[in-house]
DRENVO-907129 format. One record per residue: x, y, z of N, C-alpha, C in turn. Coordinates in pm, whole numbers, plus 50000, padded with zeros to 5 digits. Example, Ala and Ser with C-alpha at 12.3 -4.5 7.8 and 13.67 -1.06 7.14 Angstrom:
# DRENVO-907129
+-------+-------+-------+-------+-------+-------+-------+-------+-------+
|  n_c1 |  n_c2 |  n_c3 | ca_c1 | ca_c2 | ca_c3 |  c_c1 |  c_c2 |  c_c3 |
+-------+-------+-------+-------+-------+-------+-------+-------+-------+
| 51319 | 49431 | 50780 | 51230 | 49550 | 50780 | 51320 | 49670 | 50780 |
| 51285 | 49775 | 50708 | 51367 | 49894 | 50714 | 51290 | 50003 | 50787 |
+-------+-------+-------+-------+-------+-------+-------+-------+-------+
# end
This chain:
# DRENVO-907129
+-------+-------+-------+-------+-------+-------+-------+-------+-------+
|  n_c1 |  n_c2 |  n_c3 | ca_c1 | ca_c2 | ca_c3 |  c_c1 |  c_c2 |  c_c3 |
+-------+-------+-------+-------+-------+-------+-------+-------+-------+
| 50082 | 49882 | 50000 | 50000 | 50000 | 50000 | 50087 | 50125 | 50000 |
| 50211 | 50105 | 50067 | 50286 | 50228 | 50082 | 50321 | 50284 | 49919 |
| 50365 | 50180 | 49853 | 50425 | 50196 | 49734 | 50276 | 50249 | 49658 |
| 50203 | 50209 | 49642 | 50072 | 50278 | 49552 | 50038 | 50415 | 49588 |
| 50078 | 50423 | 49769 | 50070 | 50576 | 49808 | 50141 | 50701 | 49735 |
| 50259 | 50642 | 49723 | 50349 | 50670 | 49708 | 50380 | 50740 | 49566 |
| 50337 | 50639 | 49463 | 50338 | 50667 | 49303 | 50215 | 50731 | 49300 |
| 50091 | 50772 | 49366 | 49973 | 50826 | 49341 | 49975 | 50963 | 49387 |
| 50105 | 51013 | 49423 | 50092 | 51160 | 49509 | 50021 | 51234 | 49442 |
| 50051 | 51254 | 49279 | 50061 | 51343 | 49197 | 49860 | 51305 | 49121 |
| 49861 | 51179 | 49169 | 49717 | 51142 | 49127 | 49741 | 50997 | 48998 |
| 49658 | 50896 | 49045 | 49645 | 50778 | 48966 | 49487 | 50708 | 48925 |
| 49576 | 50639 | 48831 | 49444 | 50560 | 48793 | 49571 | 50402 | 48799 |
| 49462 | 50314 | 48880 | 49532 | 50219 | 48887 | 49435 | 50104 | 48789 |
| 49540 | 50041 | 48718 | 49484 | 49913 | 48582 | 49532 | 49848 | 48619 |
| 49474 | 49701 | 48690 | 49563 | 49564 | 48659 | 49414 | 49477 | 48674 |
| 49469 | 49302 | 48663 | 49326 | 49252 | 48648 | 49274 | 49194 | 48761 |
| 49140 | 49206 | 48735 | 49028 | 49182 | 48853 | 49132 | 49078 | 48933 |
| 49171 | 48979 | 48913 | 49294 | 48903 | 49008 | 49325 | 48932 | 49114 |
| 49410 | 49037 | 49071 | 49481 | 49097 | 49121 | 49414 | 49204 | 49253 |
| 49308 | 49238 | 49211 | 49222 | 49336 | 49312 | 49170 | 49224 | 49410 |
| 49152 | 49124 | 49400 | 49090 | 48989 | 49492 | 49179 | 49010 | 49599 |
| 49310 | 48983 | 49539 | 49420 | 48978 | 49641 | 49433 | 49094 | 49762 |
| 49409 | 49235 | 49653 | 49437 | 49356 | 49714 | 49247 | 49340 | 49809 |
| 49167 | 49332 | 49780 | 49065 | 49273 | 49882 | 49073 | 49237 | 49967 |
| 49166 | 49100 | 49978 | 49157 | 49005 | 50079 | 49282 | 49103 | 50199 |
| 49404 | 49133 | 50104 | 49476 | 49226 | 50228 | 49393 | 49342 | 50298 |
| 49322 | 49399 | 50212 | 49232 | 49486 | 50297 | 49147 | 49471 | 50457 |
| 49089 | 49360 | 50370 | 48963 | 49280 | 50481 | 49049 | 49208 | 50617 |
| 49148 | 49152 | 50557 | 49274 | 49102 | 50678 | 49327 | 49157 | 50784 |
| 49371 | 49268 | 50726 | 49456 | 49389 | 50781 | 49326 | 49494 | 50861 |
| 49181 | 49493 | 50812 | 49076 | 49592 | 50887 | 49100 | 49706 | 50788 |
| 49171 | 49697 | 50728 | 49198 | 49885 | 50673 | 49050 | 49954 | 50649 |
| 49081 | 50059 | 50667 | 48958 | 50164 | 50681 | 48995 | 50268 | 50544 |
| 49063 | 50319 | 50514 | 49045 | 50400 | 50395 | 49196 | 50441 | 50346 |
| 49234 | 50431 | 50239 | 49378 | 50482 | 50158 | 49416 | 50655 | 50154 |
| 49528 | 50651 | 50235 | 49582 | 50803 | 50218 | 49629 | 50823 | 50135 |
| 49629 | 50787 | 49995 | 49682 | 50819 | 49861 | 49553 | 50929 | 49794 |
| 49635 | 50891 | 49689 | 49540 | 51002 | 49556 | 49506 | 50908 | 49452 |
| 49453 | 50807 | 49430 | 49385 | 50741 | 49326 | 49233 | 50787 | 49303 |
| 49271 | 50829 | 49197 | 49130 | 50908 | 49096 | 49044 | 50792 | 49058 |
| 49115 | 50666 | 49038 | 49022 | 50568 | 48979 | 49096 | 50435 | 48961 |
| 48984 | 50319 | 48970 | 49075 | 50218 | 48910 | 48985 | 50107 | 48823 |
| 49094 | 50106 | 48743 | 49000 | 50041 | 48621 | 49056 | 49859 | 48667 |
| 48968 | 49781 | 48611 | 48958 | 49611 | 48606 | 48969 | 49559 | 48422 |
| 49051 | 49480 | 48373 | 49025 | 49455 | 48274 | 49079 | 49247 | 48260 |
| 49048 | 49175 | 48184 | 49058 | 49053 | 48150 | 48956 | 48970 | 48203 |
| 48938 | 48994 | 48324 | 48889 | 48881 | 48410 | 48744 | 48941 | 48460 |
| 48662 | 48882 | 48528 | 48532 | 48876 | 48575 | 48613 | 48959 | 48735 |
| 48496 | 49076 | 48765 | 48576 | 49160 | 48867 | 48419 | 49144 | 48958 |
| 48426 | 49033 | 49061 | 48327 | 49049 | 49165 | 48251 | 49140 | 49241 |
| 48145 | 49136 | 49248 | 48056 | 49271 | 49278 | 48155 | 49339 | 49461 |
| 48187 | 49198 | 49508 | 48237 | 49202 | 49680 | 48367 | 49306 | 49655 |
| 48454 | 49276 | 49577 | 48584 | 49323 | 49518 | 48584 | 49462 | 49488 |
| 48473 | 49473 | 49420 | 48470 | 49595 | 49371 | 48400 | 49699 | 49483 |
| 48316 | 49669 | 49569 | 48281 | 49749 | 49674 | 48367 | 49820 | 49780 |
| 48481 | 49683 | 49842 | 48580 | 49691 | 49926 | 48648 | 49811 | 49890 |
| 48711 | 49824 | 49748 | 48820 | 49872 | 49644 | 48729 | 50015 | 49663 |
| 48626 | 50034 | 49644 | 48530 | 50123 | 49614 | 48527 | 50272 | 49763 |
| 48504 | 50146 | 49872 | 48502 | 50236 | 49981 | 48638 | 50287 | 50058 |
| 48749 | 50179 | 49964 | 48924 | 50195 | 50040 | 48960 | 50324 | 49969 |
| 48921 | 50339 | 49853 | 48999 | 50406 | 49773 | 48926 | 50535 | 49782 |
| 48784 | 50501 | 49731 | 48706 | 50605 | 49787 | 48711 | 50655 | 49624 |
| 48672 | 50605 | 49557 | 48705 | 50595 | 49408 | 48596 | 50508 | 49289 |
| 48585 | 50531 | 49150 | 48507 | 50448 | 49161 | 48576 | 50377 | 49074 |
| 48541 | 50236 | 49055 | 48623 | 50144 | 48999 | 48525 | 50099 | 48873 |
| 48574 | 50054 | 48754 | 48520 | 50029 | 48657 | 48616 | 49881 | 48607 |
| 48514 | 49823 | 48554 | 48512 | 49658 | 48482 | 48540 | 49681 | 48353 |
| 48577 | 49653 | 48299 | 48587 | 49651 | 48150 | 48635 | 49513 | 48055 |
| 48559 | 49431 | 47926 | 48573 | 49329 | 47920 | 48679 | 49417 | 47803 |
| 48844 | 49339 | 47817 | 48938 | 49340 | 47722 | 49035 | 49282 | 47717 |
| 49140 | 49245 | 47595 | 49239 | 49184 | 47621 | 49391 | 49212 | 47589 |
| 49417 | 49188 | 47533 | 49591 | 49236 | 47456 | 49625 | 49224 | 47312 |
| 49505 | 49102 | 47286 | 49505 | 49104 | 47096 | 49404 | 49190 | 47081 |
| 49292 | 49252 | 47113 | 49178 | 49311 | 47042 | 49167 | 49414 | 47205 |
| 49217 | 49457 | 47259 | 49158 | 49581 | 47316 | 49078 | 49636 | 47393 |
| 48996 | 49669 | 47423 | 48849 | 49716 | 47521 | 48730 | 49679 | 47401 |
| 48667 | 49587 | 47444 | 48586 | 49547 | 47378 | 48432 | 49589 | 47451 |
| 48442 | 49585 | 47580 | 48273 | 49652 | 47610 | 48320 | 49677 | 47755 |
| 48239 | 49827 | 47824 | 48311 | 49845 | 47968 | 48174 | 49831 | 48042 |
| 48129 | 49810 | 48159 | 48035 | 49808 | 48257 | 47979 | 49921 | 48267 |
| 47833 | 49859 | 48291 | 47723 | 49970 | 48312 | 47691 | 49930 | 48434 |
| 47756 | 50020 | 48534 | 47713 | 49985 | 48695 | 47590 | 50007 | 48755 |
| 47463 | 50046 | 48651 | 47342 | 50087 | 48670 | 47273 | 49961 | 48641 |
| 47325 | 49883 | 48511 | 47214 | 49778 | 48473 | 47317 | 49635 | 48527 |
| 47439 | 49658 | 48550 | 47493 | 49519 | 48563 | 47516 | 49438 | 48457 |
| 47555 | 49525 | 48316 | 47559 | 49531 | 48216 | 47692 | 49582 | 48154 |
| 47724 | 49543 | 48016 | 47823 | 49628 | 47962 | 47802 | 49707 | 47819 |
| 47865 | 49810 | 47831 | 47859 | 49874 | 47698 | 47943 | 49797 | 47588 |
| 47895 | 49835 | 47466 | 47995 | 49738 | 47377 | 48095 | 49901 | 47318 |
| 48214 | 49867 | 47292 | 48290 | 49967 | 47236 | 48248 | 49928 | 47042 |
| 48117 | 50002 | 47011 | 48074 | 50028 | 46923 | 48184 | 50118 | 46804 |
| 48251 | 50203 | 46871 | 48349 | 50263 | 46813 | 48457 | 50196 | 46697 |
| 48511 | 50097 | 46743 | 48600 | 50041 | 46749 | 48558 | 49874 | 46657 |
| 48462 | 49797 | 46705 | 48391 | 49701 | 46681 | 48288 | 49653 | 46621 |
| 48229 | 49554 | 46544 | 48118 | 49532 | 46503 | 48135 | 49363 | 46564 |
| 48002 | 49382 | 46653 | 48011 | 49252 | 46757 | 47896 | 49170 | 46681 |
| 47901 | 49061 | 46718 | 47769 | 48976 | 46653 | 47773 | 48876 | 46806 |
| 47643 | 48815 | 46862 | 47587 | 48719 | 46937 | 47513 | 48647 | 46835 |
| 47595 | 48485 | 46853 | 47540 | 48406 | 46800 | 47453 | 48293 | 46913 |
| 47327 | 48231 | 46848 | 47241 | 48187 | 46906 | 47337 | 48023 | 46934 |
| 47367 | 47970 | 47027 | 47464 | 47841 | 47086 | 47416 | 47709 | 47008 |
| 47254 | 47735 | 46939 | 47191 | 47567 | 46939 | 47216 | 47636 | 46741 |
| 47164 | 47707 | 46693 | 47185 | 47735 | 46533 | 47301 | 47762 | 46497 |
| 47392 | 47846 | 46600 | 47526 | 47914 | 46504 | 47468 | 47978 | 46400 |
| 47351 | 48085 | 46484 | 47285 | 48197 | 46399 | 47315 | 48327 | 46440 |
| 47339 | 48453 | 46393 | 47302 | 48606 | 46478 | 47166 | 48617 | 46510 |
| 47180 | 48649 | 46656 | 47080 | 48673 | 46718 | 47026 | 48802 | 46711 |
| 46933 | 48841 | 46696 | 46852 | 49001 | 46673 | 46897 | 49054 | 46826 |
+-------+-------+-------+-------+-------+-------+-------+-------+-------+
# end
């Protein structure tokens, strides 16, 4: 924690994957910590499935809000979370996505 304090003086956004925040969770919840004397503006989640528990903890330590985002390293940010519907946006920008139906191997409307 010291070291994240530390590199955030100036103000951060911290990226690594949902994993990784489990871990930083579980030291939280271990340790009792009550809230981060740093400067993190935000922290983003990307690769992995980022638990609603994870993201709350992270939420009230940091005091920040944390965002999910489904992406990877060959193709990019592909759709980020809608923390209203429990949902994700698709990066329309960038993409033309298709959902295919599992039993036809059809596009689904």
């Amino acid at each position: 924690m010291e070291k994240i304090k530390r590199k955030s003086r100036h103000g951060a956004i911290i990226l690594a994957y949902a994993s990784t925040y489990d871990v930083i969770r579980d030291y939280i919840t271990k340790y009792n910590l009550k809230s981060f004397k740093g400067n993190v503006k935000g922290i983003i989640s990307g690769s992995e499935m980022l638990f609603d528990h994870t993201r709350e903890v992270l939420e009230k330590f940091f005091n920040c809000k944390v965002v999910s985002r489904y992406s990877n390293q060959e193709n990019g940010v592909l759709g980020q979370d809608d923390d209203i519907n429990n949902g994700f946006y698709i990066n329309e920008a960038n993409y033309y996505i298709e959902i295919f139906d599992m039993n036809d191997n059809k596009p689904i409307d």
